[in-house]
Backbone as a ProteinNet text record, in pm:
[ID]
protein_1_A
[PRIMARY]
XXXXXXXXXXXXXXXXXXXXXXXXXXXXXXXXXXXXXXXXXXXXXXXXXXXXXXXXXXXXXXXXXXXXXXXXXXXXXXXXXXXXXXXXXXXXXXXXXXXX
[TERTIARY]
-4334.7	-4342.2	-4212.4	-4195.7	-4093.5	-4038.3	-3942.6	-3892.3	-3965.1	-4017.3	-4099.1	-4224.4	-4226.6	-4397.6	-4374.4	-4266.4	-4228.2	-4343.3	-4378.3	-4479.6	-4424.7	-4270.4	-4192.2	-4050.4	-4043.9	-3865.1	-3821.3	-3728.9	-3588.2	-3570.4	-3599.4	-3538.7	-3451.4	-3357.2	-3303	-3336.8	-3256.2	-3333.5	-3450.7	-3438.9	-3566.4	-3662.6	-3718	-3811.2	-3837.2	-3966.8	-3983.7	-4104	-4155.4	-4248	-4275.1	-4425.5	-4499.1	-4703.8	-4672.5	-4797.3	-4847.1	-4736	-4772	-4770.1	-4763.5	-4762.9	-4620	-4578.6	-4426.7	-4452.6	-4348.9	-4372.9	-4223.5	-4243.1	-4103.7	-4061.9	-3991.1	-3935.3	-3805.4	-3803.1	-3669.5	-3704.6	-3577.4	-3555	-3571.5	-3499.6	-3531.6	-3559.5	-3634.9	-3670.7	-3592.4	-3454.2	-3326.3	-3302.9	-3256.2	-3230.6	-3306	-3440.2	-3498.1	-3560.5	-3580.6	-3667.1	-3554.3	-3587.9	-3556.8	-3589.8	-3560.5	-3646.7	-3512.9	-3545.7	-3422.2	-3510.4	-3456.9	-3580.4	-3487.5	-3448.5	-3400.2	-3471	-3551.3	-3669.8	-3783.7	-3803.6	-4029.8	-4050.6	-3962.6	-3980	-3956.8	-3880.6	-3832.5	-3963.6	-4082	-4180.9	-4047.9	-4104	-4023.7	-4067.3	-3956.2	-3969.2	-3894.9	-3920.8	-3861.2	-3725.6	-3622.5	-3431.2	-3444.8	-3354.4	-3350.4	-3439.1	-3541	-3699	-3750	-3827.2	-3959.1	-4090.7	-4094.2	-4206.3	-4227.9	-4307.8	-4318.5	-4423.9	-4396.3	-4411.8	-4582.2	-4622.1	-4781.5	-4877.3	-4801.9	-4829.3	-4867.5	-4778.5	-4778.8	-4865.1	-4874.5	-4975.2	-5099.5	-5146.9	-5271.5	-5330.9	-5220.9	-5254	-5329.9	-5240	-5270.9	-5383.6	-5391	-5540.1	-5628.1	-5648.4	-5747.4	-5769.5	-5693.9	-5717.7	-5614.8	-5506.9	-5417.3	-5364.6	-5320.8	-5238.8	-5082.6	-4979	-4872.5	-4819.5	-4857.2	-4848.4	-4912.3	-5012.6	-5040.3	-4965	-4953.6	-4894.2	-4720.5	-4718.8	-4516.6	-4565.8	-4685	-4706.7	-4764.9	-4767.9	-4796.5	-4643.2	-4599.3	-4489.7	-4338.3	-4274.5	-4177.3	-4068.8	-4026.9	-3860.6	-3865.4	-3992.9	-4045	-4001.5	-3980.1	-3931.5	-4015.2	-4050.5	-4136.1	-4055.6	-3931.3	-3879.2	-3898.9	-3945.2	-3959	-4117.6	-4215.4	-4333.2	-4323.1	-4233.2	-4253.6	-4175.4	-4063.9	-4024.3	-4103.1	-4203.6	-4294.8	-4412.9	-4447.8	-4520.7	-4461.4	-4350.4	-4209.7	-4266.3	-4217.8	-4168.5	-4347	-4420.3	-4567.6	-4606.2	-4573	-4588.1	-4446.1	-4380	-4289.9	-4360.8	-4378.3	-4399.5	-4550.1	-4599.9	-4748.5	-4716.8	-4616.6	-4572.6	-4558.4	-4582	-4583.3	-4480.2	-4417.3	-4304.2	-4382.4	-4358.9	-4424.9	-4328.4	-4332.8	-4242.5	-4301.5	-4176.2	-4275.4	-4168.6	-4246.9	-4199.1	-4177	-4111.3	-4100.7	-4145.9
7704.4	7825.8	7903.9	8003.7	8120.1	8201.7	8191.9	8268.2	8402.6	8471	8559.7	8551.9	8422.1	8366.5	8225.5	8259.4	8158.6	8192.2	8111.8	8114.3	8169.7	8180.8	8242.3	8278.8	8414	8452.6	8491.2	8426.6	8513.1	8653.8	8717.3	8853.1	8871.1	8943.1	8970.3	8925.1	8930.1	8939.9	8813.2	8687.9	8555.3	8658.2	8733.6	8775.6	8696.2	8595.1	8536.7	8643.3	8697.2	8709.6	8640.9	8577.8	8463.7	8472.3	8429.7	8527.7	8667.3	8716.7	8889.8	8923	8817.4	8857	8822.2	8966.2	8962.4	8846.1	8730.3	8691.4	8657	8589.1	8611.2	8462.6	8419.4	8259.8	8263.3	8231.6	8189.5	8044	7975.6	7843.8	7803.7	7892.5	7885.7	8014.7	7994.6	8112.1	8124.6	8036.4	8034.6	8222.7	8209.1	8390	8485.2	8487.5	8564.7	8533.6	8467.7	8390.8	8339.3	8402.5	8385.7	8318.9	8229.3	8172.8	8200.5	8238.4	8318.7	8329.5	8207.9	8204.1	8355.9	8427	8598.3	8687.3	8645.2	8767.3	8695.4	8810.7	8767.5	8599.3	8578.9	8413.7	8299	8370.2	8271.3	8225.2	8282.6	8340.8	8345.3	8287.6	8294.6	8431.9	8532.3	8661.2	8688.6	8815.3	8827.1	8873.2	8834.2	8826.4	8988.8	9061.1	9173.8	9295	9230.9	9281.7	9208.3	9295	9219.4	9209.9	9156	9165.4	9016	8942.7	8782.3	8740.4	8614.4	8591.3	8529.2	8517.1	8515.3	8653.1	8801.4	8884.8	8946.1	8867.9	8881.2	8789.1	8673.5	8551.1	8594.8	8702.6	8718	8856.9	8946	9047.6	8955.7	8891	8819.1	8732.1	8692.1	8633.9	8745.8	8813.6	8950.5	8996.7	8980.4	9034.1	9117.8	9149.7	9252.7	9157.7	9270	9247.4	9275.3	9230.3	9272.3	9404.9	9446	9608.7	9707.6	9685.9	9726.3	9664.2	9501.6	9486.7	9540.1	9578.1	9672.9	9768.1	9837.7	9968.1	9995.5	9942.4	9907.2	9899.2	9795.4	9761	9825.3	9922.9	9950.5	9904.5	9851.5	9798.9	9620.2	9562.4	9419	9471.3	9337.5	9354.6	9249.3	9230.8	9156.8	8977.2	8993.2	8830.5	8833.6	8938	8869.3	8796.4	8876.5	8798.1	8682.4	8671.2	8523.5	8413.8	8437.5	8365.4	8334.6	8437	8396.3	8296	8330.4	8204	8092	8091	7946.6	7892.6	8003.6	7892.2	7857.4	7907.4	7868	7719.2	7710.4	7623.9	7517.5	7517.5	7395.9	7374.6	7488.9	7438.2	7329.1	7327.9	7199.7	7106	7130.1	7004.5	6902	6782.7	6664.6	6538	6466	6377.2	6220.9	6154.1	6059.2	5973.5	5844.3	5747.8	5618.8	5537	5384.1	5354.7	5290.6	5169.5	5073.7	5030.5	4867.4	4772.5
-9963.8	-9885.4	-9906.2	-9970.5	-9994.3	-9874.3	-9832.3	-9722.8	-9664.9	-9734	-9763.1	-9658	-9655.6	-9581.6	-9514.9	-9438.2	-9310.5	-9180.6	-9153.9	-8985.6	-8948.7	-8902.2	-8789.6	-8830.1	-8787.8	-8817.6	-8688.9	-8673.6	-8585	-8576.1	-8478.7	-8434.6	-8345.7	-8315.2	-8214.1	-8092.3	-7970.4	-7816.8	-7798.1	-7835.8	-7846	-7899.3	-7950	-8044.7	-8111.9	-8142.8	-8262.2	-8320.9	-8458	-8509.5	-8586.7	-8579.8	-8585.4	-8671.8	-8772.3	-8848.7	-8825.8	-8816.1	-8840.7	-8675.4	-8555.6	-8402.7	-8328.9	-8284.5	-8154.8	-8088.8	-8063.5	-7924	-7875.8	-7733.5	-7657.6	-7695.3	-7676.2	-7696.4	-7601.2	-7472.1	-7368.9	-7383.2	-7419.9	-7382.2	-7221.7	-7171.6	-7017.4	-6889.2	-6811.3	-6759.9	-6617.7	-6579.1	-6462.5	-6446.7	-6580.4	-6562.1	-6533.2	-6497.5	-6467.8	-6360.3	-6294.4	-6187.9	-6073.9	-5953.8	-5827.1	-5671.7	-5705.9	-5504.2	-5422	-5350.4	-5246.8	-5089.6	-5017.3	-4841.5	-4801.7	-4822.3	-4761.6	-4831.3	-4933.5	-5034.6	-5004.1	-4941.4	-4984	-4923.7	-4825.8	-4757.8	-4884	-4978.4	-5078.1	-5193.2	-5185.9	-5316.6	-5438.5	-5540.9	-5694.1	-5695.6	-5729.1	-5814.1	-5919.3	-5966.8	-6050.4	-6001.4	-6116.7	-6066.7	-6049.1	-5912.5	-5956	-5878.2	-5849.3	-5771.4	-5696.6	-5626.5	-5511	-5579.4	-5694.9	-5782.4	-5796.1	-5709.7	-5706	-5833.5	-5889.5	-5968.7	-5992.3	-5823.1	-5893.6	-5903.3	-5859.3	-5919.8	-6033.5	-6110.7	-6263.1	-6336.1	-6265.7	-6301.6	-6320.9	-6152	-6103.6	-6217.1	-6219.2	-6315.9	-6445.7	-6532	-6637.4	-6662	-6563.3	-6506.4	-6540.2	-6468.4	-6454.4	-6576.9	-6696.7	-6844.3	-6872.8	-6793.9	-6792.7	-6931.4	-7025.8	-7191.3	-7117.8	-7156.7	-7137.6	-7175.1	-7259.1	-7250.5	-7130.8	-7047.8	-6909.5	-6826.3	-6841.6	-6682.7	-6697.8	-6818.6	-6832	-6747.3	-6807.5	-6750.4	-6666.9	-6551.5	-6394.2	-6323.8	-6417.4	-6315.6	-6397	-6442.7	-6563.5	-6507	-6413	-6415.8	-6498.1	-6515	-6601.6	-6720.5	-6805.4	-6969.3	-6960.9	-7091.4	-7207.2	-7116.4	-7114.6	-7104.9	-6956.2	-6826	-6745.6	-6716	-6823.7	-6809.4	-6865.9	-6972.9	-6995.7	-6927.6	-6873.6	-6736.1	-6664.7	-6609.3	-6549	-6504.1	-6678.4	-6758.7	-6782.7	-6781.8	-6800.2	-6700.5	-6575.1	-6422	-6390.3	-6365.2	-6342.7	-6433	-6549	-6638.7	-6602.6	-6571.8	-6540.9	-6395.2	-6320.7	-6178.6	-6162	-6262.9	-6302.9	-6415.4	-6439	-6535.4	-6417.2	-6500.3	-6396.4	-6457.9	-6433.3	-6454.3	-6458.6	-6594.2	-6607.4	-6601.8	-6460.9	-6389.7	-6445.9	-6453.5	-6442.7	-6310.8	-6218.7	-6123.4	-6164.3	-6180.8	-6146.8	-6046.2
[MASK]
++++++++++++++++++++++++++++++++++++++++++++++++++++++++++++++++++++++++++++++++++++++++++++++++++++

């Protein structure tokens, strides 16, 4: 495979493009994601806003593309939906224990 025709290149800003499609890549979604019991009774939002994070879930659900739910909500960037999708997705990850 020739550099030319890598699956995935590095862009700027976690940009990966990935067979010809943008996507976001945060290692972690801390920086964007907020539980604070003085906002919204401590609801995860987004850092910054009163824009809670199963808002963005529920949009996405509904069929909303990320290019509408920007343009619903314009103070969101591309990395806070995928924070979003981070913290929702860690928050059902489950931890595999052994007892003794």
């Amino acid at each position: 495979m020739t550099a030319k025709h890598r699956p995935c290149t590095p862009t700027p800003k976690y940009l990966y493009i990935c067979y010809g499609i943008m996507i976001v890549y945060m290692k972690n979604y801390a920086n964007r994601i907020e539980v604070n019991p003085k906002i919204m009774l401590g609801k995860p939002i987004i850092k910054g806003t009163r824009i809670p994070v199963y808002v963005i879930l529920d949009l996405l659900a509904q069929g909303y593309n990320t290019k509408k739910v920007l343009s619903e909500y314009p103070d969101l960037k591309m990395e806070d939906i995928a924070g979003a999708l981070q913290f929702a997705a860690g928050m059902t990850r489950f931890d595999e224990r052994i007892h003794a």
